[in-house]
PDB file as gemmi writes it, atoms N, CA and C in Angstrom:
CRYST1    1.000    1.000    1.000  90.00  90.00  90.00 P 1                      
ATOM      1  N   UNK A   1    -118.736  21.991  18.909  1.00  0.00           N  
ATOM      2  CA  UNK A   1    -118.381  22.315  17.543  1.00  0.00           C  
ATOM      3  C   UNK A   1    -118.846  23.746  17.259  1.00  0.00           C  
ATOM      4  N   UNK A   2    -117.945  24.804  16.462  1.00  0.00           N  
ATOM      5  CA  UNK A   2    -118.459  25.771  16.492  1.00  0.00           C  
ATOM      6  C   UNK A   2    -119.661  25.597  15.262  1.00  0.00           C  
ATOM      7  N   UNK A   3    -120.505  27.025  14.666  1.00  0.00           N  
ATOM      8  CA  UNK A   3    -121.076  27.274  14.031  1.00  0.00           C  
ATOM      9  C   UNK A   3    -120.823  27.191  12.931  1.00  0.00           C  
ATOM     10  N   UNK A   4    -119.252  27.274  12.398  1.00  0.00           N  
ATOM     11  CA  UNK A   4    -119.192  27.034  11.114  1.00  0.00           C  
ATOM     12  C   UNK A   4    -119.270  25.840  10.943  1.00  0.00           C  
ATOM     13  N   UNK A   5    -118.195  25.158  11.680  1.00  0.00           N  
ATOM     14  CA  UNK A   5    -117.846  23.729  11.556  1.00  0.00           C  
ATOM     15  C   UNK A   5    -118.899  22.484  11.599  1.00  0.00           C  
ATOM     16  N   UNK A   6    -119.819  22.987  12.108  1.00  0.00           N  
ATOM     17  CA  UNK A   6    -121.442  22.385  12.329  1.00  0.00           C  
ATOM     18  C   UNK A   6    -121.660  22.427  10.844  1.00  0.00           C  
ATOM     19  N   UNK A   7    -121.833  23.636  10.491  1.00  0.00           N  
ATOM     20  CA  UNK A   7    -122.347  23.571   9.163  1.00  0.00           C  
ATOM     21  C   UNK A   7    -121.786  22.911   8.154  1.00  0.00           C  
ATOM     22  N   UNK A   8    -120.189  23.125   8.216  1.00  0.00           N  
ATOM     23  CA  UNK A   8    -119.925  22.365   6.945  1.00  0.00           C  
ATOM     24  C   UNK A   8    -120.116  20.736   7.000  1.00  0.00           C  
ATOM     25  N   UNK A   9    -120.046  20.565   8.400  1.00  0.00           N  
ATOM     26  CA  UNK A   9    -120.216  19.161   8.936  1.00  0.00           C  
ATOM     27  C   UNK A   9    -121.293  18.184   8.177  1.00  0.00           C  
ATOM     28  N   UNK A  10    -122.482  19.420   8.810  1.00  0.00           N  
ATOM     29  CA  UNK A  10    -124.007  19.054   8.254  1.00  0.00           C  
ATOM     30  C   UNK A  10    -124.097  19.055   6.650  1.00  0.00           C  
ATOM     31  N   UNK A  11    -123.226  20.098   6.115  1.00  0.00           N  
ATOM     32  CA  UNK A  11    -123.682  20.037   4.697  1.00  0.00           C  
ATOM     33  C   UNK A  11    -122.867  18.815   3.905  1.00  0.00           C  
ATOM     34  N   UNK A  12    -121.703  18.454   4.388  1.00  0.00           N  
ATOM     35  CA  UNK A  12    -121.085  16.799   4.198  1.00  0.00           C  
ATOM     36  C   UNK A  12    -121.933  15.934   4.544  1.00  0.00           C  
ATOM     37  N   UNK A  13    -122.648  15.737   5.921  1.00  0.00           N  
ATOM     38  CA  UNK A  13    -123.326  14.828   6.327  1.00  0.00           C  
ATOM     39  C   UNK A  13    -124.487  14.410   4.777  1.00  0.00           C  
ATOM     40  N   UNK A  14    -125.018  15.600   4.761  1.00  0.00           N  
ATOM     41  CA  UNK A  14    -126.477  15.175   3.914  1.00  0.00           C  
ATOM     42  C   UNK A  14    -125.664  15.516   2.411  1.00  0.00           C  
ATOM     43  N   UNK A  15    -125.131  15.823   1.749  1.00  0.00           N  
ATOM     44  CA  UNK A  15    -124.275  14.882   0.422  1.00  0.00           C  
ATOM     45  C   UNK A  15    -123.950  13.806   0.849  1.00  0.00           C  
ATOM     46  N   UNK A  16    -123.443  13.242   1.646  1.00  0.00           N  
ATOM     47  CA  UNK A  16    -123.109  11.860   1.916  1.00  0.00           C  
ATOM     48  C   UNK A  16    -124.525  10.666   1.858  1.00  0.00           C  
ATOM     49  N   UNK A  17    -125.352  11.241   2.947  1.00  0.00           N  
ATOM     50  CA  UNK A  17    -126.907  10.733   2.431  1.00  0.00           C  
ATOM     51  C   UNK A  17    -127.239  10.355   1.280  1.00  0.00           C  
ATOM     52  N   UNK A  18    -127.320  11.975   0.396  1.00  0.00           N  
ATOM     53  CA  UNK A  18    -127.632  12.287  -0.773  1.00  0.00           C  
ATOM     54  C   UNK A  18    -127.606  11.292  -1.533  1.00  0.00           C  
ATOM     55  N   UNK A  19    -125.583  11.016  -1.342  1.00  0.00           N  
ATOM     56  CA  UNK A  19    -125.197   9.884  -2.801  1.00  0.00           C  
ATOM     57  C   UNK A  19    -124.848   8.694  -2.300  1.00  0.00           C  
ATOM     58  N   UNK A  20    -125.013   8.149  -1.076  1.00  0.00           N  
ATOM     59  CA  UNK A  20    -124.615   7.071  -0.778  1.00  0.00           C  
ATOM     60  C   UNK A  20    -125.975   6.088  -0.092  1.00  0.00           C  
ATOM     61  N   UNK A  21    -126.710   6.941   0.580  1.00  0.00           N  
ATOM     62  CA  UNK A  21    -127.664   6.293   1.089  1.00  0.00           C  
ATOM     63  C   UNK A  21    -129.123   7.018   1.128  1.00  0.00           C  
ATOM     64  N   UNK A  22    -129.665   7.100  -0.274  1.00  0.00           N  
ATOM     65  CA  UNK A  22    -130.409   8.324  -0.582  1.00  0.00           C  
ATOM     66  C   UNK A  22    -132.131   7.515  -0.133  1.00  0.00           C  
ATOM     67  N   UNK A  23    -131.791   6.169  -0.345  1.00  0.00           N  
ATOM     68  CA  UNK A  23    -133.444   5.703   0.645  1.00  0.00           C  
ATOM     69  C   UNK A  23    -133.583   6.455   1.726  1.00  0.00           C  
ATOM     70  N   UNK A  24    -132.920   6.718   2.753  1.00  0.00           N  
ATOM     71  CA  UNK A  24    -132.738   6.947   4.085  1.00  0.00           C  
ATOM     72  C   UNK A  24    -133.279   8.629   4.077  1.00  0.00           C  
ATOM     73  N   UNK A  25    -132.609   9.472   3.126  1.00  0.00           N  
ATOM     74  CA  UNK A  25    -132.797  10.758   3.054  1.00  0.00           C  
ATOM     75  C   UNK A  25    -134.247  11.183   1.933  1.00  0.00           C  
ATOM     76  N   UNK A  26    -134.662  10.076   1.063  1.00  0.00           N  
ATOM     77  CA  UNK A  26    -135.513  10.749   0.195  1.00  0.00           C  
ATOM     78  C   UNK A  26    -136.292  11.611   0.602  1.00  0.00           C  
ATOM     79  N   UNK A  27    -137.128  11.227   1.639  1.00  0.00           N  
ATOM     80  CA  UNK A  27    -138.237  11.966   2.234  1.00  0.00           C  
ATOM     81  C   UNK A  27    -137.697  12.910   3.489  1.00  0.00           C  
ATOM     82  N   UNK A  28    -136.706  13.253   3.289  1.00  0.00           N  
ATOM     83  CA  UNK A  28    -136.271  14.444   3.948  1.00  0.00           C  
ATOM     84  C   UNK A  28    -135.547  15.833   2.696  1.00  0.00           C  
ATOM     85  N   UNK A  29    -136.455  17.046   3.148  1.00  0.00           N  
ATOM     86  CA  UNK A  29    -135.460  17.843   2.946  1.00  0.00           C  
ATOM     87  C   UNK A  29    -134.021  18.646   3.505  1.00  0.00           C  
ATOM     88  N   UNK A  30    -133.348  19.184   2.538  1.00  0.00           N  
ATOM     89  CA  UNK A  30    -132.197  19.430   3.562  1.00  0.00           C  
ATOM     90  C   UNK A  30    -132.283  20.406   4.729  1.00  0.00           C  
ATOM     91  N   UNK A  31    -133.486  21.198   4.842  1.00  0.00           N  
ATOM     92  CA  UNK A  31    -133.402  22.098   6.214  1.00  0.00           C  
ATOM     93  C   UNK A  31    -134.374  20.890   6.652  1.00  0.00           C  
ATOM     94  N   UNK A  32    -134.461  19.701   6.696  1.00  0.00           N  
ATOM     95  CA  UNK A  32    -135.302  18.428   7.413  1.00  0.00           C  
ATOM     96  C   UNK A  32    -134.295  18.063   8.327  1.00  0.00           C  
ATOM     97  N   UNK A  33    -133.089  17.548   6.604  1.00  0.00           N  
ATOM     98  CA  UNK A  33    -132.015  16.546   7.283  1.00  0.00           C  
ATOM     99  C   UNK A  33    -131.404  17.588   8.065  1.00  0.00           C  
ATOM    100  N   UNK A  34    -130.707  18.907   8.403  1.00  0.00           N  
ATOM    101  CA  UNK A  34    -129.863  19.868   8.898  1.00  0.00           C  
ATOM    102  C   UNK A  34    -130.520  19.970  10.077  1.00  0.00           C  
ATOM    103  N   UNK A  35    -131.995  20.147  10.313  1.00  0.00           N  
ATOM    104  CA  UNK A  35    -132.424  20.157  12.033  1.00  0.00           C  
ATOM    105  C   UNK A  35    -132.118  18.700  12.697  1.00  0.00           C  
ATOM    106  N   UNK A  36    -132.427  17.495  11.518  1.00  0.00           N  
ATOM    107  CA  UNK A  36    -131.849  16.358  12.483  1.00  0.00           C  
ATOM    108  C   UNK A  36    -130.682  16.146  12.876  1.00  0.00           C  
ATOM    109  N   UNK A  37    -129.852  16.446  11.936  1.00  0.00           N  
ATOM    110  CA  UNK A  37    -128.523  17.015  12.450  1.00  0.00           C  
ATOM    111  C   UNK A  37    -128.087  17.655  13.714  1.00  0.00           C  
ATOM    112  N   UNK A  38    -128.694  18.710  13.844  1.00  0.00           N  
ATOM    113  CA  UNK A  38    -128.715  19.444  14.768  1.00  0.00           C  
ATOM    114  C   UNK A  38    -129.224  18.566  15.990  1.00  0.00           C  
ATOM    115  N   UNK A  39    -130.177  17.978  16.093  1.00  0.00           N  
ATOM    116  CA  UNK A  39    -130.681  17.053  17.088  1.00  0.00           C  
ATOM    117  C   UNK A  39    -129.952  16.313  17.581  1.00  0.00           C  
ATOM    118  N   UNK A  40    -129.449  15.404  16.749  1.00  0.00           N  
ATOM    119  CA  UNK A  40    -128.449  14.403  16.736  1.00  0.00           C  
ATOM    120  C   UNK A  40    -127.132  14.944  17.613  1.00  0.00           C  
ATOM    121  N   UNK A  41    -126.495  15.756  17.300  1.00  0.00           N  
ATOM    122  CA  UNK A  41    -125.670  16.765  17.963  1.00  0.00           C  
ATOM    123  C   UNK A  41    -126.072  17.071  19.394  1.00  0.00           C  
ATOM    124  N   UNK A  42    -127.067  17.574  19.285  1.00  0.00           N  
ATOM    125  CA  UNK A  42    -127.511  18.260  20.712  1.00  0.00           C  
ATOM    126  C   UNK A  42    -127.596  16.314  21.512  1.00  0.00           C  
ATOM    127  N   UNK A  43    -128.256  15.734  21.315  1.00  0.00           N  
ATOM    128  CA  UNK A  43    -128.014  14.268  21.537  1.00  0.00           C  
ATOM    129  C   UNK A  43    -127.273  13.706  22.460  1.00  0.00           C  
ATOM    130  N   UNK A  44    -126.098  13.770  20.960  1.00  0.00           N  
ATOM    131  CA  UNK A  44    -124.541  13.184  21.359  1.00  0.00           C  
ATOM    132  C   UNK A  44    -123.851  14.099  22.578  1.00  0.00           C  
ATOM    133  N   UNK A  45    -124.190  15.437  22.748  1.00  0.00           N  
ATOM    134  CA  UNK A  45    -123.456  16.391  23.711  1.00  0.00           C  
ATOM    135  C   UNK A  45    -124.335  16.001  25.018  1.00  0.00           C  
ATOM    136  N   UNK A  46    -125.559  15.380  25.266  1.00  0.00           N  
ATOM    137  CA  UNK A  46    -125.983  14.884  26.573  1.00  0.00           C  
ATOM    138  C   UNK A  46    -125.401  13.516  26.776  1.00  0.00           C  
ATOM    139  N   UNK A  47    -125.029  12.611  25.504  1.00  0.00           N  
ATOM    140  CA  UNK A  47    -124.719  11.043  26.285  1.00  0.00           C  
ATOM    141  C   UNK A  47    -123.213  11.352  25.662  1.00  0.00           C  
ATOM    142  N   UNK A  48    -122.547  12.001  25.878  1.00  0.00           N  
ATOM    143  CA  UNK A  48    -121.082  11.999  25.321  1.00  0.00           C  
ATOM    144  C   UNK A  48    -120.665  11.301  24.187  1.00  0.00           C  
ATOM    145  N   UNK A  49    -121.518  11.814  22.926  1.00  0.00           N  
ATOM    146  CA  UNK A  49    -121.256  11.108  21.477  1.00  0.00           C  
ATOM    147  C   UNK A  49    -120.615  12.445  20.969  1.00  0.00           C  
ATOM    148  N   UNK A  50    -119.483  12.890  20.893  1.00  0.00           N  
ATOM    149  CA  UNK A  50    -119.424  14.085  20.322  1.00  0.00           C  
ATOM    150  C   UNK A  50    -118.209  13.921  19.035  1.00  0.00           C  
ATOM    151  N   UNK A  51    -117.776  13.042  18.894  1.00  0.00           N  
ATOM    152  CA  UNK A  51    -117.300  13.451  17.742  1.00  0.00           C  
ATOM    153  C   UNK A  51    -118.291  13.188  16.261  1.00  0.00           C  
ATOM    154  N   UNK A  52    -117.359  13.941  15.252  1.00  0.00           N  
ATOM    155  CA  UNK A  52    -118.369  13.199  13.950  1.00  0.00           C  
ATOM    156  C   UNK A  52    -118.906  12.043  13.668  1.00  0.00           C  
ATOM    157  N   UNK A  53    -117.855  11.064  13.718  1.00  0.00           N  
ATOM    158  CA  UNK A  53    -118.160   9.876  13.588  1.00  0.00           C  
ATOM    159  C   UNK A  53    -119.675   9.285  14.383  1.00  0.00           C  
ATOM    160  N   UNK A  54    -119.885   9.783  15.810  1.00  0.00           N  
ATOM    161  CA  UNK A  54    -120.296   9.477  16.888  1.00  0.00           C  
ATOM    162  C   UNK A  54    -121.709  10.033  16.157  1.00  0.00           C  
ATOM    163  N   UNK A  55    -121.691  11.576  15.939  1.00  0.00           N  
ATOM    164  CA  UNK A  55    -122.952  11.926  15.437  1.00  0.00           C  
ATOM    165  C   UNK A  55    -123.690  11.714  14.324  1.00  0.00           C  
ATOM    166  N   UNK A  56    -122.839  10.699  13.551  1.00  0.00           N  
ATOM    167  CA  UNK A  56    -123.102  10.465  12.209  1.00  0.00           C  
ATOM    168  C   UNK A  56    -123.892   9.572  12.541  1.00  0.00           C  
ATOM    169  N   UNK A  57    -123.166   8.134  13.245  1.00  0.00           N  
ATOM    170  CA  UNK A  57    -124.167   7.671  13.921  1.00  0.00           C  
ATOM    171  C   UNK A  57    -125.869   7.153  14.619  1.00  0.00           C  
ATOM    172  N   UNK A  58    -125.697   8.989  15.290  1.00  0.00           N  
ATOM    173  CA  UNK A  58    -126.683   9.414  16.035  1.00  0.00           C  
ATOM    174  C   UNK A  58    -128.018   9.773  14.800  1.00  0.00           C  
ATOM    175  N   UNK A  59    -127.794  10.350  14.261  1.00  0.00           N  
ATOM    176  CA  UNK A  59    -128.209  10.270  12.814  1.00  0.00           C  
ATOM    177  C   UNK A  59    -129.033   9.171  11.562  1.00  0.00           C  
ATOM    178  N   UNK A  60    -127.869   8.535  11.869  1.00  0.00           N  
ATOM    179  CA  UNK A  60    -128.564   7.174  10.934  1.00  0.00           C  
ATOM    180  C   UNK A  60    -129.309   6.116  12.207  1.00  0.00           C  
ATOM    181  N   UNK A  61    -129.463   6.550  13.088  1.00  0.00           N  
ATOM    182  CA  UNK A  61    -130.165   5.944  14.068  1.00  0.00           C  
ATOM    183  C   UNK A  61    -131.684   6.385  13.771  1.00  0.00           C  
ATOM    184  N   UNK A  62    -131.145   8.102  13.881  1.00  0.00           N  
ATOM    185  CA  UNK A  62    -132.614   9.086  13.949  1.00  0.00           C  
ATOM    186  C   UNK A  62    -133.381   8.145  12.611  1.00  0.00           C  
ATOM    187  N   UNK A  63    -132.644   8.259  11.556  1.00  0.00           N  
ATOM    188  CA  UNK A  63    -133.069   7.866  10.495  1.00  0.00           C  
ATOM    189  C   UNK A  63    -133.947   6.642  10.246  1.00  0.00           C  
ATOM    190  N   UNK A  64    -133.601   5.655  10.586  1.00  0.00           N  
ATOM    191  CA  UNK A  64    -133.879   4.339  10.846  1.00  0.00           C  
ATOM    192  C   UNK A  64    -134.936   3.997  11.920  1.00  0.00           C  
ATOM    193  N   UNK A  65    -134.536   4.492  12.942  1.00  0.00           N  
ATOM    194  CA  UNK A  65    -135.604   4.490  14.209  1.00  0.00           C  
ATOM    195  C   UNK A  65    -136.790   5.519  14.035  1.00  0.00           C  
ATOM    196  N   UNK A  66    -136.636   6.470  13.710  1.00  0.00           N  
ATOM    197  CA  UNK A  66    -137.553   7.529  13.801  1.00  0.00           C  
ATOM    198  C   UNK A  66    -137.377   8.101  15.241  1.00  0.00           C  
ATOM    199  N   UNK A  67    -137.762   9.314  14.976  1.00  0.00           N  
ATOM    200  CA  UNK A  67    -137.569  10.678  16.619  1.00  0.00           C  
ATOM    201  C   UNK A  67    -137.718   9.845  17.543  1.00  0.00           C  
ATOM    202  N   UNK A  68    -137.213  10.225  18.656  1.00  0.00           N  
ATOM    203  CA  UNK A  68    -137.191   9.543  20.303  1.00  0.00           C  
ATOM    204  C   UNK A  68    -136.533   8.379  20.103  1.00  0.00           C  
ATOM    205  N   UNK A  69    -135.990   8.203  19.211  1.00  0.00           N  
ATOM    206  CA  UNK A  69    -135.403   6.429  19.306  1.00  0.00           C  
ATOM    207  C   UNK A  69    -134.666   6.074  20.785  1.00  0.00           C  
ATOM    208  N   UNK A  70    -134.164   7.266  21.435  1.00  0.00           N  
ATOM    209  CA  UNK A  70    -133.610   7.184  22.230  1.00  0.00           C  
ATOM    210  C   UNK A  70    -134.430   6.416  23.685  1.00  0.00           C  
ATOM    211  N   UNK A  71    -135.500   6.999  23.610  1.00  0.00           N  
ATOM    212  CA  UNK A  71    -136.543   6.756  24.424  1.00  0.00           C  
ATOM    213  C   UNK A  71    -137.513   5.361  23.835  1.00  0.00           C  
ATOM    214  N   UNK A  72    -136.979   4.880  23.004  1.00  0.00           N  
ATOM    215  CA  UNK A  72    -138.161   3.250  22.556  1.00  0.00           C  
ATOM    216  C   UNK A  72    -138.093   2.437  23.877  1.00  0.00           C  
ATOM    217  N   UNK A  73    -139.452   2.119  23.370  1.00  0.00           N  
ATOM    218  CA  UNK A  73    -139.998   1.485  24.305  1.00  0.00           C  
ATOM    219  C   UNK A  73    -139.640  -0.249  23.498  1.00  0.00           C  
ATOM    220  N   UNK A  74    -139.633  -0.445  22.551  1.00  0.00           N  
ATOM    221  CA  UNK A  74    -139.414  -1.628  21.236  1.00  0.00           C  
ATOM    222  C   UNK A  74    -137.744  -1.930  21.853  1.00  0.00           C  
ATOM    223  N   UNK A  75    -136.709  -1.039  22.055  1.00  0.00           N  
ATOM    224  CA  UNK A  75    -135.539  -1.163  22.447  1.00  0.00           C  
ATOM    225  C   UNK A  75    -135.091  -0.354  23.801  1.00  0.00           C  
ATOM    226  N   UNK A  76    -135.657  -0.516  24.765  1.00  0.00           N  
ATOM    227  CA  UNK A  76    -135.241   0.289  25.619  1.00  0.00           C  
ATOM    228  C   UNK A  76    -133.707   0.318  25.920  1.00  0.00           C  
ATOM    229  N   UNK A  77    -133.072  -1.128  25.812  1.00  0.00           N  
ATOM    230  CA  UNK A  77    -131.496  -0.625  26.132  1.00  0.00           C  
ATOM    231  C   UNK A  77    -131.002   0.454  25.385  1.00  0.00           C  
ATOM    232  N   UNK A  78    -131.331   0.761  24.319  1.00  0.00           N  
ATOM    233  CA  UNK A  78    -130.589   2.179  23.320  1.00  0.00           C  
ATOM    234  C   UNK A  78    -130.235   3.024  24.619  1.00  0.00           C  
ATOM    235  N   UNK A  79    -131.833   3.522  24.997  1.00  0.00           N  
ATOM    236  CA  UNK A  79    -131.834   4.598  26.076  1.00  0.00           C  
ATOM    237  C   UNK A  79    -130.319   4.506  27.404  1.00  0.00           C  
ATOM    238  N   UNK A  80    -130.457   2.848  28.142  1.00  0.00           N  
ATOM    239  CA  UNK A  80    -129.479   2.370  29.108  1.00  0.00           C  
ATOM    240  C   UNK A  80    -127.909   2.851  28.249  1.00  0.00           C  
ATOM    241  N   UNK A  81    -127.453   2.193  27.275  1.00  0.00           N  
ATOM    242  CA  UNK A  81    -126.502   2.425  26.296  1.00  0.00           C  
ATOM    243  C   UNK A  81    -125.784   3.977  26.167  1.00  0.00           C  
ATOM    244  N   UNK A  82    -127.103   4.775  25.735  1.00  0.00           N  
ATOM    245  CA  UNK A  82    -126.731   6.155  25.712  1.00  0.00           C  
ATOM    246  C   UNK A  82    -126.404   7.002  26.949  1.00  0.00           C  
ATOM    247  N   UNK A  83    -126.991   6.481  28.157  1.00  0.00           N  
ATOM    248  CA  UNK A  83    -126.906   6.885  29.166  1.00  0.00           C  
ATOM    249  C   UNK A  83    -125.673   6.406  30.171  1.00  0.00           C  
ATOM    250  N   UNK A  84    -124.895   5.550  29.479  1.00  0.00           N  
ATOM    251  CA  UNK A  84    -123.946   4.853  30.212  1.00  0.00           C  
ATOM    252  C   UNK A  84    -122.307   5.828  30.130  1.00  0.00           C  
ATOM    253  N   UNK A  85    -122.275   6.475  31.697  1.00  0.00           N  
ATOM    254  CA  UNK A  85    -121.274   7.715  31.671  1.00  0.00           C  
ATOM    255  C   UNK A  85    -119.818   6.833  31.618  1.00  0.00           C  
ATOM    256  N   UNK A  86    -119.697   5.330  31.491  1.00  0.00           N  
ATOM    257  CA  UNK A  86    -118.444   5.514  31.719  1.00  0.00           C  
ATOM    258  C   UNK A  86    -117.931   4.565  29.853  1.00  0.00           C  
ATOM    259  N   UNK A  87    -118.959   4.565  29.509  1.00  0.00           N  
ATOM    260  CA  UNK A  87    -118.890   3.853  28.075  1.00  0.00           C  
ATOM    261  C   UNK A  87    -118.137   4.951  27.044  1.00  0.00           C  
ATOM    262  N   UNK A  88    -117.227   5.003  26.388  1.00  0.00           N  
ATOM    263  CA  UNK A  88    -117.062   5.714  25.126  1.00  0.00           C  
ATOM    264  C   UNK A  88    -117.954   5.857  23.955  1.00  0.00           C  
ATOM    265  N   UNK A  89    -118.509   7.289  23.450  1.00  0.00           N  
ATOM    266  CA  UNK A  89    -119.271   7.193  22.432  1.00  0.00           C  
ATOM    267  C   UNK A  89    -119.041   6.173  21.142  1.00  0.00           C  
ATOM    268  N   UNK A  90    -117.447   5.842  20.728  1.00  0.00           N  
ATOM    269  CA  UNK A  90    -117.029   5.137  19.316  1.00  0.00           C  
ATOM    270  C   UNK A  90    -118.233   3.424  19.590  1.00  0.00           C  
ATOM    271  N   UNK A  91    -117.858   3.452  21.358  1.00  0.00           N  
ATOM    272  CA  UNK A  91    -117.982   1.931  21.871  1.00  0.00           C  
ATOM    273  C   UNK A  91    -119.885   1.795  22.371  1.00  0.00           C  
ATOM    274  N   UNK A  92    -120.443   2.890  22.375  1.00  0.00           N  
ATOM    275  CA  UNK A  92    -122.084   2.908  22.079  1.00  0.00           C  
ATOM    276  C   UNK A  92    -122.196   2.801  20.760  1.00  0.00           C  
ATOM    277  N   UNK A  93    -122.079   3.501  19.892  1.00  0.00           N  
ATOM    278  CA  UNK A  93    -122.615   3.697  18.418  1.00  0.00           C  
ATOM    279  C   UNK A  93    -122.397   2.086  17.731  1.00  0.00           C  
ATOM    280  N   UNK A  94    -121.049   1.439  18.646  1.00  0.00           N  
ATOM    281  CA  UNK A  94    -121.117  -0.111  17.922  1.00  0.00           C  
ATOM    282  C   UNK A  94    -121.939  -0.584  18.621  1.00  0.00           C  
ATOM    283  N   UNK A  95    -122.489  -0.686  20.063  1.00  0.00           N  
ATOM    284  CA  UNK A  95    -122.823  -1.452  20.993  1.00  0.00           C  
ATOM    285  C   UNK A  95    -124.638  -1.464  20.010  1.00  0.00           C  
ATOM    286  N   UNK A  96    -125.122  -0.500  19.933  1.00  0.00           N  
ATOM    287  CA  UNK A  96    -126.501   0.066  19.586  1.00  0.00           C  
ATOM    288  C   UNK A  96    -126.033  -1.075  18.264  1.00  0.00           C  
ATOM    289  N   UNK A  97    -125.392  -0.708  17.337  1.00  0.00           N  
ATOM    290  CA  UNK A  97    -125.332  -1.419  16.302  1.00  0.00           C  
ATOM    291  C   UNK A  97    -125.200  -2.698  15.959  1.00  0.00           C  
ATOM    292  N   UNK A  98    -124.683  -3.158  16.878  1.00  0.00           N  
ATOM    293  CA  UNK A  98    -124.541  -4.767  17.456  1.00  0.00           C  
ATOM    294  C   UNK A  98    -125.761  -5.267  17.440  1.00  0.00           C  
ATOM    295  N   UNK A  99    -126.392  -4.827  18.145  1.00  0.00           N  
ATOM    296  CA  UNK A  99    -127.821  -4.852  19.339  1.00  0.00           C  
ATOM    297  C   UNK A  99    -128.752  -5.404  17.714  1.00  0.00           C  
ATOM    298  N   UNK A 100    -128.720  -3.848  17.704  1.00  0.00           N  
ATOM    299  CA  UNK A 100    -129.913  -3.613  16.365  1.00  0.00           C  
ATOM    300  C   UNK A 100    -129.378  -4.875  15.112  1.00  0.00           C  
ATOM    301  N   UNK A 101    -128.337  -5.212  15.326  1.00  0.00           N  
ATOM    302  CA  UNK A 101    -128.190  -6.218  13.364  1.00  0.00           C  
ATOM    303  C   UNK A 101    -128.596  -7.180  14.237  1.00  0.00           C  
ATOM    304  N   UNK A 102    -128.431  -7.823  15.761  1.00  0.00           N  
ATOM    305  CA  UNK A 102    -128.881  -8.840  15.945  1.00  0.00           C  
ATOM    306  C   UNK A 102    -130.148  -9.188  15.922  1.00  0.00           C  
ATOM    307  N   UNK A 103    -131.080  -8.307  16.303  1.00  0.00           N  
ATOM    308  CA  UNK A 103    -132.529  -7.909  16.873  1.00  0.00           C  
ATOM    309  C   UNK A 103    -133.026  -8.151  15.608  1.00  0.00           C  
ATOM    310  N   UNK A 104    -132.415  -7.897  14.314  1.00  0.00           N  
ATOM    311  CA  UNK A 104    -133.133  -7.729  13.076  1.00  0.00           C  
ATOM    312  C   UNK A 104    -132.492  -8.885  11.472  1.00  0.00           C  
ATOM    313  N   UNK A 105    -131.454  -9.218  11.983  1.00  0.00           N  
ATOM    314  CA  UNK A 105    -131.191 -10.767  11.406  1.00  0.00           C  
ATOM    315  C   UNK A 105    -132.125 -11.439  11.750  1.00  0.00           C  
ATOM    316  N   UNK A 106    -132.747 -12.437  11.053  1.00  0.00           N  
ATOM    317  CA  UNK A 106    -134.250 -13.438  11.460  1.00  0.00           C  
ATOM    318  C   UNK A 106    -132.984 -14.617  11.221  1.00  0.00           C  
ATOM    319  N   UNK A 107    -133.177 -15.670  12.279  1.00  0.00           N  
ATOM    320  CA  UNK A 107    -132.621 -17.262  11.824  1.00  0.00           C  
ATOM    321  C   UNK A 107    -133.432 -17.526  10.061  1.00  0.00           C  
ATOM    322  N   UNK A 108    -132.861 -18.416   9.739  1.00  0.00           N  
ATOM    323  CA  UNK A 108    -133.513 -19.087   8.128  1.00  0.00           C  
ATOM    324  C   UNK A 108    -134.513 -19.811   8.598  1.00  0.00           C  
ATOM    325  N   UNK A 109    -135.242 -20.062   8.005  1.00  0.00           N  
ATOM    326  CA  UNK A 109    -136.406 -20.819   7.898  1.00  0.00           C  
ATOM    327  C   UNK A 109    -136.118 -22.854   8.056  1.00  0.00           C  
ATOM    328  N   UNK A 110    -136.335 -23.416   8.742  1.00  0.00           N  
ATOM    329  CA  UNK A 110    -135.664 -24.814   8.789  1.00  0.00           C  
ATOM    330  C   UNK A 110    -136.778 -25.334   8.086  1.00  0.00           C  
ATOM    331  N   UNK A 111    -136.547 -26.133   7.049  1.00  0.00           N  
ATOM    332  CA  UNK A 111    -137.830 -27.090   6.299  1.00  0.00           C  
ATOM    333  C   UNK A 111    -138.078 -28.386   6.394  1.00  0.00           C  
ATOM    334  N   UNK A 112    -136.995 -28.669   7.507  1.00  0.00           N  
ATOM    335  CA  UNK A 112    -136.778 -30.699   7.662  1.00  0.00           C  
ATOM    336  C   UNK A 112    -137.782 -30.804   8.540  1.00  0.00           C  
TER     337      UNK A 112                                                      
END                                                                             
């Protein structure tokens, strides 16, 4: 992505934060959220996540997981996932997402 297009990218990305999912961003500022951005990016261009969608993603991962998510030790498949050359980025970003709603749905409580 060039330099502009990064930017306007990034500056959509974090309005989108801003007004849609502003828990996630409170405690970031925007040259916070714009280097994670940038991370996220640099990221997606080592495990072949490169479109927007892909890095948006990469992003609300950073967000959620905190830095290195890639590298958890709590989820190591992320790392296997991201690293998988013949997987499509659209088909990681669900796979991770799959993973993670299952990992973090709890069964109900049985009372009988």
């Amino acid at each position: 992505m060039a330099s502009s297009a990064r930017a306007a990218y990034s500056r959509r990305v974090i309005a989108h934060l801003r007004a849609d999912l502003p828990d996630l961003a409170a405690d970031h500022s925007d040259a916070s959220l714009q280097a994670l951005i940038a991370e996220a990016a640099a990221l997606g261009d080592r495990c072949a996540m490169t479109t927007e969608h892909d890095v948006f993603w990469l992003v609300l991962f950073r967000l959620c997981l905190g830095p290195g998510f890639e590298h958890s030790t709590e989820h190591p498949w992320i790392g296997a996932i991201l690293a998988d050359p013949d997987m499509p980025g659209g088909v990681k970003a669900l796979q991770i997402r799959t993973r993670l709603t299952a990992v973090t749905v709890q069964e109900p409580a049985h009372g009988h």
